[in-house]
N, C-alpha and C positions, 0 to 999 in steps of 0.2 A: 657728155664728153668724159671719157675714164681714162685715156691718159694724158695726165695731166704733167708738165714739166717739173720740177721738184725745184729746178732753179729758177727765180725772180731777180729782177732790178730792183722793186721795192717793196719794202715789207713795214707795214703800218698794224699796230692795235688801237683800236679807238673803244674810249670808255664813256661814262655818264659818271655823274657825282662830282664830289669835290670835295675838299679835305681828304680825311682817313677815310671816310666810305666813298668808295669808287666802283665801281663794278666793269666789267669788261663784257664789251656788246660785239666786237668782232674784229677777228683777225682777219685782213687784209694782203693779198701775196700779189703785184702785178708782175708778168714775167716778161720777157726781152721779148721785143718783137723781131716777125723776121716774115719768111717767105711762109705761104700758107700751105698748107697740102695740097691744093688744088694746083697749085702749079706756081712758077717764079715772078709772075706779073702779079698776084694778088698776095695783099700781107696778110698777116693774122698776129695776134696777141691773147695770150691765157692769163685769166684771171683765176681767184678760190678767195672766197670768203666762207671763214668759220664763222659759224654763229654759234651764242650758248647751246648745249643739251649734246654737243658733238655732230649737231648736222652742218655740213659742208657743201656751198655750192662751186663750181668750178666748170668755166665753158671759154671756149674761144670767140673773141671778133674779129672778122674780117674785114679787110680796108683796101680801098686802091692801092695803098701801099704801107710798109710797115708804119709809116709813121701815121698817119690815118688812124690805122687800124690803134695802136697804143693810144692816139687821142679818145677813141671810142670806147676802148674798154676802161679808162678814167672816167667817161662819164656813165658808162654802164656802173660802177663800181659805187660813183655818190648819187645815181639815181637811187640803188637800193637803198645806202646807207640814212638818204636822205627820207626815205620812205618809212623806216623803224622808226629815226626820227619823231615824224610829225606823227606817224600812227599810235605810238608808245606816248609822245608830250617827253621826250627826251631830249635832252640836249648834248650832243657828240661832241669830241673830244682826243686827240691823237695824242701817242707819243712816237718820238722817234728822233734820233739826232740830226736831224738836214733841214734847213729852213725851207719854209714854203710849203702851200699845199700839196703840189707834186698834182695839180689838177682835180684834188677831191676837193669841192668847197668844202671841206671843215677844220676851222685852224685850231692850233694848241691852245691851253686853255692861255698860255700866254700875248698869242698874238692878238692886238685890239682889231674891232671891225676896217677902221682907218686904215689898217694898214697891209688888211687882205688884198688891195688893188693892188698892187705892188713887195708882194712880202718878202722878198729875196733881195729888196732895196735896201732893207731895217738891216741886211750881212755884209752886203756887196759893197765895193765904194769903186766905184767908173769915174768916169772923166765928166767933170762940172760942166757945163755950158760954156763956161769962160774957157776952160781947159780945150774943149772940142774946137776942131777948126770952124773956121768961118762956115753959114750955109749947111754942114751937117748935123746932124739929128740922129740917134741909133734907131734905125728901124723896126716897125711894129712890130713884125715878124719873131723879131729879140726880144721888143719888149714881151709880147705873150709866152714866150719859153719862160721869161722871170716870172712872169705871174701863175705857169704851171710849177714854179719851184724845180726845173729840171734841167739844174746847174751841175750836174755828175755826168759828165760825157767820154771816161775814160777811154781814152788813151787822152782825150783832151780833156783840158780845165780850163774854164773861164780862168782870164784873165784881172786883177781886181788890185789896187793899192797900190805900192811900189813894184812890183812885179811887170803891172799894166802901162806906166808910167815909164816906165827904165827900159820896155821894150818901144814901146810909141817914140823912147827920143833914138834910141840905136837902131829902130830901124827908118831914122829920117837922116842920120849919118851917113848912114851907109847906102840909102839910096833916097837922095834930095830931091831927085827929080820925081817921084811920085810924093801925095800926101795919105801917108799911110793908116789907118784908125783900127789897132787891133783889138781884138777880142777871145780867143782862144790860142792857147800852142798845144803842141804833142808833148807826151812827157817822156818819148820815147824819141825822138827826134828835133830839129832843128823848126820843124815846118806853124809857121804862125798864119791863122787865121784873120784875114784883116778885109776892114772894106776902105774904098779910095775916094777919096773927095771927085766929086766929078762923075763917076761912071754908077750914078745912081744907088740902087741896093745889091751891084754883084759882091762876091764875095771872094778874094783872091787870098790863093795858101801861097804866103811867103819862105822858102828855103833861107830861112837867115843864115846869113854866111857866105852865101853864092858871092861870086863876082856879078857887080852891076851888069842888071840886062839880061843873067841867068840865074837871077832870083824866082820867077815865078814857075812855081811845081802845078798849079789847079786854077781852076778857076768856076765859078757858078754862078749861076745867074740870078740864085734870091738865097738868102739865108734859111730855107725852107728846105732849097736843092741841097746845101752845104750840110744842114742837120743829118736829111737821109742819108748823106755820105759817110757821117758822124755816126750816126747808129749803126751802121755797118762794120764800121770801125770798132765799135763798142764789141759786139757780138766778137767779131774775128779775134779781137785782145781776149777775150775774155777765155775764149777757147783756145788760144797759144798758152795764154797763163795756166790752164789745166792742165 
């Protein structure tokens, strides 16, 4: 594959050592997923992995859809990483400022094994048990986007602390007769991502502010379908902002 995107989503270096001797085993580039060349139904994602000496690998995955395809080239990525690993007796190591592995098993040398199940937990603070309504649970679906670390969904951002809290009560003022549980807003607009007690794992975008009854802008039927929308969204901002 020789052309390769110049622009990425993440950008990870991973080393060996500890203390002052460290050495650097490969830079890691994974790029925005989107529509593949082969046509608009099939996604694709480009990875590149530097390795010492200046050799560079870099190729694309293809996925039933972009998001597919971006879960495949994370695990294309710590297949290899994983494989210098065990084949050298090395033991890997990131840097990089965003919690979580972002889907490559190998944590910072900070994060403990304990806390790899979950490591966007050790940042984030959601809603307690006690806090959540009666009967719901945040969905698997959620839960494994935390455990890939891929809490950056510009134009949206997780929801987390007082933010998450101060939306969850204003938006049960303002519309009482749903029980609302959000999760993401736009930073560019009014519209919150929420799911509703009762109608299972859909996932309804709230126009907060509407007049009851013409609050609802979207709606999806798993937070999977809602993602795809989200990384669409990503790309489009990302390309307005250039």
């Amino acid at each position: 594959m020789n052309n390769y995107d110049s622009t990425y989503m993440l950008h990870r270096r991973y080393f060996t050592g500890s203390g002052a001797v460290t050495f650097e085993v490969a830079d890691v580039e994974i790029g925005y997923p989107g529509s593949s060349p082969g046509g608009p139904d099939e996604g694709a994602c480009y990875y590149r992995i530097k390795w010492p000496g200046g050799y560079s690998k870099a190729d694309m995955v293809l996925g039933r859809d972009s998001l597919q395809a971006l879960l495949l080239a994370l695990s294309m990525v710590e297949f290899q990483l994983q494989w210098v690993a065990r084949s050298k007796k090395l033991k890997l190591w990131w840097r990089g400022g965003e919690p979580g592995d972002s889907g490559i098993g190998i944590p910072p040398p900070e994060v403990r094994s304990d806390l790899r199940r979950h490591p966007a937990l050790k940042y984030l603070d959601f809603l307690s048990n006690k806090e959540l309504p009666p009967g719901f649970t945040y969905p698997r679906q959620f839960q494994h986007l935390l455990e890939l670390g891929l809490i950056e969904l510009q134009p949206w951002y997780l929801l987390d602390g007082k933010p998450l809290r101060d939306a969850m009560a204003g938006l049960a003022e303002r519309y009482p007769e749903r029980k609302l549980v959000p999760f993401a807003q736009r930073q560019d607009n009014n519209d919150i991502a929420c799911w509703q007690v009762g109608e299972d794992e859909k996932v309804f975008v709230i126009h907060d502010g509407a007049p009851s009854g013409e609050e609802r802008s979207d709606c999806f039927p798993s937070f999977y379908d809602w993602f795809r929308c989200a990384i669409e969204d990503l790309i489009a901002f990302d390309c307005r902002e250039k």
